[in-house]
C-alpha positions in Angstrom: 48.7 2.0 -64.9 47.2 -1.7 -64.5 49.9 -3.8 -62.7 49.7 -7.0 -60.4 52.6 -5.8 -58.3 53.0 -3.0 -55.6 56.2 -2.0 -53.7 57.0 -2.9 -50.0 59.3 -1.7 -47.4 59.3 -4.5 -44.9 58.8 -8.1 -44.4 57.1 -9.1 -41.1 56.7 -12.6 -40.0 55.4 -15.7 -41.5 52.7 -18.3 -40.3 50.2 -21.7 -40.9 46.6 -21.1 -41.9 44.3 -24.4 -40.8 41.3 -24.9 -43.5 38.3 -27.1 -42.9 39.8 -29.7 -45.4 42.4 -30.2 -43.2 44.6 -28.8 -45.4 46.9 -25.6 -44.9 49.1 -23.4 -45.9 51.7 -20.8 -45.0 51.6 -17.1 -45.4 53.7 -13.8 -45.2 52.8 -10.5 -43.4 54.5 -7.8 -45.5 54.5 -4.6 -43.6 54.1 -1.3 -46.2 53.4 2.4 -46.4 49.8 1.6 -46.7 46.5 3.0 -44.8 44.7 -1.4 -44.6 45.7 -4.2 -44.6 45.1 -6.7 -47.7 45.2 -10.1 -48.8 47.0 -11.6 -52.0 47.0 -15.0 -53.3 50.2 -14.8 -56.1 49.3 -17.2 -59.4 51.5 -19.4 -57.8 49.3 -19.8 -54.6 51.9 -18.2 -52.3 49.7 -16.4 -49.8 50.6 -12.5 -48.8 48.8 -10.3 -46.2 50.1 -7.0 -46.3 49.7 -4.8 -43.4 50.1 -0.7 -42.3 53.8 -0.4 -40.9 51.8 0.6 -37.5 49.7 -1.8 -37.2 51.5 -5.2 -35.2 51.8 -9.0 -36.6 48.3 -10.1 -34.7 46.6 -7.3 -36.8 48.2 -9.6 -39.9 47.4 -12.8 -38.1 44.1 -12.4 -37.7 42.9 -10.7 -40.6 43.9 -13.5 -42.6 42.1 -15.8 -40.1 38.9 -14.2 -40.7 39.0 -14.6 -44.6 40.4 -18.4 -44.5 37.5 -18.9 -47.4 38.7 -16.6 -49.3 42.0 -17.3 -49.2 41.4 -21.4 -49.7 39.6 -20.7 -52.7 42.0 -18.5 -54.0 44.8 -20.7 -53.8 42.7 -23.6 -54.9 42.1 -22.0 -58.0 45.8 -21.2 -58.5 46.8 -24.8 -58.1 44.3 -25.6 -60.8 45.5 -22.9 -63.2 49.5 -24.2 -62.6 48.7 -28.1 -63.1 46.6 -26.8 -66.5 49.8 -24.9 -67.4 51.8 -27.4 -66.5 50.2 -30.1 -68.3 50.3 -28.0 -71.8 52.4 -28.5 -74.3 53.5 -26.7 -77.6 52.4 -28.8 -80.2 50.3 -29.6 -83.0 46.3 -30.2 -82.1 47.0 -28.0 -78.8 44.6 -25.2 -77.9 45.9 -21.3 -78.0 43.6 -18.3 -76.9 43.3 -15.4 -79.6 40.5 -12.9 -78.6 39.1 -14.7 -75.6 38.6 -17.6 -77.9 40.3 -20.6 -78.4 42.2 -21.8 -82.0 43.8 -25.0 -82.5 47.6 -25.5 -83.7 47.9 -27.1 -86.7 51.3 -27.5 -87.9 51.7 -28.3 -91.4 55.7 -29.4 -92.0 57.9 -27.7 -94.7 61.5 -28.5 -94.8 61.8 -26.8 -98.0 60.9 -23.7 -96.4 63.2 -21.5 -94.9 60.9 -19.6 -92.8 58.1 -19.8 -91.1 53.9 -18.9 -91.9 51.6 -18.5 -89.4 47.5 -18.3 -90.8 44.5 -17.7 -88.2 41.2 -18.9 -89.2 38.0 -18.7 -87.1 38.8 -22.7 -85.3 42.9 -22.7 -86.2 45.9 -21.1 -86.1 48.6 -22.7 -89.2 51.6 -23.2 -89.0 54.0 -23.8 -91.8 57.7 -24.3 -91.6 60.4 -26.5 -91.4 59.3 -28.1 -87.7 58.1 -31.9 -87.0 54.9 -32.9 -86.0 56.3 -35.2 -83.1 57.8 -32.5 -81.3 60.6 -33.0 -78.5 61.2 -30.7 -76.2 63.7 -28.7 -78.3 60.9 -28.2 -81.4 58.7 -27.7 -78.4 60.6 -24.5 -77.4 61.4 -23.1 -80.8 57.0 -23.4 -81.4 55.8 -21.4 -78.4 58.7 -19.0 -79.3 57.5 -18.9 -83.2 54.0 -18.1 -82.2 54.8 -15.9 -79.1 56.8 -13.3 -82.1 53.4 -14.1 -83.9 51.2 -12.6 -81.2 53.4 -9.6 -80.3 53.4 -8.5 -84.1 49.4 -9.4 -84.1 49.5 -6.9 -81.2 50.8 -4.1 -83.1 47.8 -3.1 -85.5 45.6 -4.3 -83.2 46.4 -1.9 -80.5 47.5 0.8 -82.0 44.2 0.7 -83.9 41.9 0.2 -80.8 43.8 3.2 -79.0 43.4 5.6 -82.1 39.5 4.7 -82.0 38.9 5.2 -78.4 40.9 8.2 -78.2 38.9 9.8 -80.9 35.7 9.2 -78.8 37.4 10.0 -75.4 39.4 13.7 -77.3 42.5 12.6 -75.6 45.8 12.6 -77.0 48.8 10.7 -76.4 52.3 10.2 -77.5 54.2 7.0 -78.6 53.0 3.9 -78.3 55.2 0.6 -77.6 54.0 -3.4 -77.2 56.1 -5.3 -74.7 56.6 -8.3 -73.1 55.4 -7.3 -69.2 55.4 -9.9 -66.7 52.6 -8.5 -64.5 51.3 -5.5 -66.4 48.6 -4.8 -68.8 49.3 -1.4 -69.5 50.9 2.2 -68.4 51.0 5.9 -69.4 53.8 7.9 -68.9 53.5 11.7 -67.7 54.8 12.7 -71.1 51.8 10.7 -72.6 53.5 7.8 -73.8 51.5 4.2 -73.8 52.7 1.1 -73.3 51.0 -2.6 -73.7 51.2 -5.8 -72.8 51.4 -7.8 -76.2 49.1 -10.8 -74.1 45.9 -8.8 -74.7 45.6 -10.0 -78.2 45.0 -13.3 -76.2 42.0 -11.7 -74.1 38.2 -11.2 -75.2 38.2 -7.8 -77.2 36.4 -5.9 -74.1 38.6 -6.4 -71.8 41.4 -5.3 -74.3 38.8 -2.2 -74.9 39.0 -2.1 -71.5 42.6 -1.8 -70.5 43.1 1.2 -73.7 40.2 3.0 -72.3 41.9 2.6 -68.6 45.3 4.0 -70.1 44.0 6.7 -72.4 41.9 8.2 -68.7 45.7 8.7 -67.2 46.1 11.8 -70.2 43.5 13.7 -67.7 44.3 11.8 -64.3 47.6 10.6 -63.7 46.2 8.5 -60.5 43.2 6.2 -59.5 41.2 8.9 -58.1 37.1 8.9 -58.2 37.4 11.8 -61.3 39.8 9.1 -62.9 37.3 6.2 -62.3 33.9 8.6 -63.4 36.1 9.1 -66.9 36.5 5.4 -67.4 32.7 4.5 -66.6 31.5 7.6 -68.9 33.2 5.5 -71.7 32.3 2.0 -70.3 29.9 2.0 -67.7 30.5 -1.8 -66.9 34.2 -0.9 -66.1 33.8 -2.9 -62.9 32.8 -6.7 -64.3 35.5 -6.0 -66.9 38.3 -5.6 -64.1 37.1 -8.9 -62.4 37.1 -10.5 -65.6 40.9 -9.7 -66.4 41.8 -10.8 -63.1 40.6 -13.9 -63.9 42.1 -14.6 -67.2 45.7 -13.6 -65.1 46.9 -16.7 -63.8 46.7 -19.0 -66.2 47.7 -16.8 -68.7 50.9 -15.3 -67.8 52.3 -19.2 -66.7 51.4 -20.4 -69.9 52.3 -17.6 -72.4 
């Protein structure tokens, strides 16, 4: 399962971190059921330093001290991705991602038509419909909503066909498959086989969408993260690694703009 999000059981205490700049910012120490402690800058540049149950606040407090670099970059680079999705809008001559590349709306106006086309070319994605070009918010809205239903059916053949392929090569069967609308996951398995996707990784490069299949279809044989699990994934793609860093990347900005 590839997912952003992992349970707690506690919440500790809160404190400042001072950067360099001059700057800072608060953080949370999260006490869990877990053997280190980590850090985690959310895509909204909240700041998280999760801690062993056993281990006391000053554990917390200084490990995040000693990876302030880190941690400002981190959240620098969230702020950035926000005021990008922020400033986007719906609209005609606004840029979309479609395998790791971006197309540009162009909304052609219809009002004899009832219903909606969408066309994707190698620059464009076209829209045709009964919508205006000078779009208020309203129009706005009923757009990103058109082309969001466009992308989760887009997803359908496209995943369905990547997991038959690598499932061939891998000789691993599975059971249903189902595209959804996950808020912080790419993917999962279920222990009767089942797979499930994020509909967003028609939106990613086609390796890291190779990437994520390949991950899923290694839970059939290993229903953990264990180093047999992580030796069937780099048999398949030995670069599994710098394809993991890659999606990470691609997380924030996607998942507050689509």
């Amino acid at each position: 399962m590839i997912t952003g999000k992992k349970r707690e059981s506690m919440i500790g205490m809160s404190g400042i971190l001072s950067f360099e700049d001059g700057t800072e910012c608060t953080y949370e120490i999260i006490r869990s059921n877990r053997r280190t402690g980590a850090l985690q800058v959310s895509k909204e540049g909240n700041v998280i330093v999760r801690i062993p149950i056993s281990q006391s606040e000053v554990y917390g407090h200084k490990l995040i001290k000693n990876h302030s670099s880190w941690v400002y970059e981190k959240q620098k680079k969230a702020k950035e991705s926000m005021i990008r999705a922020n400033s986007f809008q719906w609209k005609d001559s606004s840029e979309v991602l479609l395998f790791g590349k971006n197309r540009t709306l162009h909304v052609n106006s219809e009002f004899n038509q009832l219903s909606f086309q969408v066309q994707e070319t190698e620059k464009q994605l076209i829209i045709t419909g009964p919508i205006g070009l000078d779009l208020h918010e309203v129009e706005s809205s009923a757009l990103k909503k058109l082309l969001i239903q466009w992308y989760q059916k887009r997803a359908v053949d496209y995943l369905y066909d990547k997991t038959k392929h690598w499932a061939r090569i891998m000789k691993i069967d599975y059971g249903k498959i189902t595209i959804r609308d996950q808020a912080t996951r790419w993917g999962s398995c279920s222990g009767s086989g089942n797979l499930s996707f994020n509909w967003r990784l028609v939106l990613l490069p086609e390796e890291l969408a190779d990437y994520v299949v390949i991950h899923e279809l290694a839970h059939r044989t290993h229903m953990n993260h264990s180093i047999d699990f992580w030796k069937t994934v780099e048999k398949i793609i030995p670069d599994y690694r710098s394809r993991r860093r890659t999606l990470r990347s691609y997380e924030s900005e996607i998942y507050q703009k689509y």
